[in-house]
N, C-alpha and C positions, 0 to 999 in steps of 0.2 A: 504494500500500500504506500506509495508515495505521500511525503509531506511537504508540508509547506516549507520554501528554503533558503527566506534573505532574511534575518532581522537588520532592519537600519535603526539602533538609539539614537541615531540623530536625524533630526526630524525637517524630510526632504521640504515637507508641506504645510510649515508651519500652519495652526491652525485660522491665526489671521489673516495668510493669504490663500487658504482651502479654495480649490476651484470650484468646489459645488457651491460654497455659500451664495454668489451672485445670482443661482438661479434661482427661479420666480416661482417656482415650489414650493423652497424652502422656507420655513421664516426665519425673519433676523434675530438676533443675539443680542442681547443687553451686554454692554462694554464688562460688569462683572462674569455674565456667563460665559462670554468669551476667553478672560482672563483664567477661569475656571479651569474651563476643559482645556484649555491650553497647557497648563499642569498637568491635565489628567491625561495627556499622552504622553505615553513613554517612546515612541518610533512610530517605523513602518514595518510592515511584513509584507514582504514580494513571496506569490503564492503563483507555482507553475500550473499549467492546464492540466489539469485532471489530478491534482494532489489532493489530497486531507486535511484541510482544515480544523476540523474538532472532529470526536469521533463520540460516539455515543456510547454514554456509561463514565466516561473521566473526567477527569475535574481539568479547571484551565485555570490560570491567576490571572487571564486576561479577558477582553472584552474588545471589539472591533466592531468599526465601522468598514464598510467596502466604500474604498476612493477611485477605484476605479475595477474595471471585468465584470463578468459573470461568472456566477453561482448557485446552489441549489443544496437546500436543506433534503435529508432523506432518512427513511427506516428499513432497517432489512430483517426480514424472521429468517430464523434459525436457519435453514435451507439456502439461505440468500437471494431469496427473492425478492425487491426491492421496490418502496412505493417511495418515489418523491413528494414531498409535501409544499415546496414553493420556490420559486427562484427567487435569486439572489443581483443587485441591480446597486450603480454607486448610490449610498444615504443608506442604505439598510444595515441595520445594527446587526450582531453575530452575538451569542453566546451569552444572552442574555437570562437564560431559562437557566444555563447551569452555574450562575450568579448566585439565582434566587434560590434553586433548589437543589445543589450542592453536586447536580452529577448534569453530562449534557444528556438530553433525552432522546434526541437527533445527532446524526452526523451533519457534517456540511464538504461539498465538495466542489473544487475549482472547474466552472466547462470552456473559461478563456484562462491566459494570466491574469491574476489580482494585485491589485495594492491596496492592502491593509490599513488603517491608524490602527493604533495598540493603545488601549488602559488600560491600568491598572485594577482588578478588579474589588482589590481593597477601599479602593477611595469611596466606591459608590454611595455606602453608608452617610458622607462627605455629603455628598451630591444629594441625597434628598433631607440632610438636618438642614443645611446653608440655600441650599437654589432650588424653591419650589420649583420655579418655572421649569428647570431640566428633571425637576423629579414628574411633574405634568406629563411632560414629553417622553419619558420613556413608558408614561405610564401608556401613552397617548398610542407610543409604537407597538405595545403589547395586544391591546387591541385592536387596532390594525393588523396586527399577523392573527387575532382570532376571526377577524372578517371576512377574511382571504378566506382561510378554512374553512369558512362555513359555507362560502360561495362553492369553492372546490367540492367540498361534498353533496351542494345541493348540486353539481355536475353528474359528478358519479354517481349519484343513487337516484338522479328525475330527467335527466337530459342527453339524449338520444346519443350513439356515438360521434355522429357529425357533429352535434350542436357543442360536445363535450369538448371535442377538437377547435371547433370555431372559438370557442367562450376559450380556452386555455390560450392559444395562440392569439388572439385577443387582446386578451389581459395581458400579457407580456409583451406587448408589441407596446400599448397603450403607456403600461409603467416603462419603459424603456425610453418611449417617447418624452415622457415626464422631465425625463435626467439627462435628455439632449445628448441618449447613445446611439439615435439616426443621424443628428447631423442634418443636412440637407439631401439627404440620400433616403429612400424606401429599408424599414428597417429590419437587418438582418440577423436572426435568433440564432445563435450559434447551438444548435441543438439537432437531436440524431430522433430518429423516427423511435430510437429503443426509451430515451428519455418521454415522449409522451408515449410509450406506454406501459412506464412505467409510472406514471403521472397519473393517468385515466384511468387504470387498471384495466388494458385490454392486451390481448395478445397482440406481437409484433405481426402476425397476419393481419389481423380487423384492423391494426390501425394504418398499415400500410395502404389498403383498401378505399379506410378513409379519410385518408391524407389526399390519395390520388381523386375522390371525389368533390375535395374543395381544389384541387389542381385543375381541374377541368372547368369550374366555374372561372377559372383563372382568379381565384383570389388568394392563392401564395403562387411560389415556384420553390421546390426544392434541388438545393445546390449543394453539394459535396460539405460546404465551409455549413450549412444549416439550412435554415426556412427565410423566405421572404416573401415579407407580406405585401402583397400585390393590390389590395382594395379592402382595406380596413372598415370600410360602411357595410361593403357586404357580409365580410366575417361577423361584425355585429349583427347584422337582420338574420343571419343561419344560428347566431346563437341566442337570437332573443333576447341580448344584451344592451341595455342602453350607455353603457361605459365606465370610465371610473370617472368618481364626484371630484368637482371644481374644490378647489382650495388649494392653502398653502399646510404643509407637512413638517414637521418638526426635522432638526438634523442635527444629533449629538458627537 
């Protein structure tokens, strides 16, 4: 199992010049909250395609934000069969569950290169006596990652394979678009036909099948490097989906 394999302690990206904070996502920092977690990074972690990040069952003394790549939290039973539970995109927090409840409960796994910020996961206690507002905010990302899940399950268990497939590629296309990983370009999900399905919970047959039936609609194209999505309104009308909500999102 490959691991994660640069730590940088010194810190490429300071977090007063962080590239994500100017987007229009995010909300802003109060000059203490900034000075804050400013502190409360200890580096960077450079994380190669397809390593381990945290694995499930161990403890970590750290906490990360993804500053840049993709990712994807995951659970495997005994046999190794494997269900993804959510991808991973710059602003999403990592390893926050095995913080709180002393083991990680999920793996998490690199599917581009990442760069990491790194905290320390002692301080957090810090972080909610002193600065409501960043204890708000993680509380704020916690449930966010329960919404997700709740959507994804109401996939799997009420929405037909196609619609399952539309609503997944979807939403990642959508949150990707958020964090300004298209660019001016149609946005490209670095992901393999085995990844949704193991997402969807369908065999790599059914979901080949239907992949190749929103292919036809022409609403992606699948390319060697992953999926690209080719008309995002229509992916939204096969999923029944009306998108993700307007606003601005916390970033620790």
């Amino acid at each position: 199992m490959a691991k994660a394999n640069t730590v940088r302690p010194a810190k490429r990206y300071p977090c007063e010049e962080c590239p994500l904070r100017p987007l229009e996502v995010f909300r802003p920092f109060e000059k203490e909250e900034l000075a804050f977690v400013s502190k409360f990074k200890r580096g960077e972690l450079s994380v190669d395609k397809g390593a381990t990040v945290l694995v499930e069952g161990t403890h970590s003394a750290h906490l990360f934000t993804v500053l840049s790549g993709w990712g994807f939290r995951y659970k495997l039973l005994p046999d190794g069969r494997r269900q993804i539970l959510n991808y991973l995109m710059p602003g999403d927090l990592i390893g926050l569950q095995g913080s709180l409840m002393g083991e990680m409960q999920h793996s998490v796994e690199a599917l581009s290169p990442m760069l990491l910020c790194m905290f320390e996961r002692d301080k957090l206690q810090e972080l909610y006596r002193n600065h409501p507002g960043l204890a708000y905010d993680i509380t704020w990302i916690a449930s966010r990652e329960e919404q997700m899940l709740d959507e994804n399950l109401l996939s799997v268990g009420r929405r037909t394979a196609l619609e399952r497939a539309a609503y997944l590629i979807a939403f990642i296309s959508a949150r990707a678009a958020s964090v300004g990983l298209n660019g001016k370009k149609q946005v490209e999900i670095p992901i393999t036909q085995q990844h949704i399905a193991d997402t969807l919970g369908l065999s790599l047959v059914h979901t080949n099948k239907t992949i190749r039936k929103l292919a036809d609609r022409n609403l992606v194209k699948w390319r060697d490097r992953g999926c690209e999505v080719v008309d995002i309104e229509g992916l939204l009308g096969v999923a029944r989906w009306e998108g993700l909500p307007e606003g601005r999102r916390p970033l620790v």
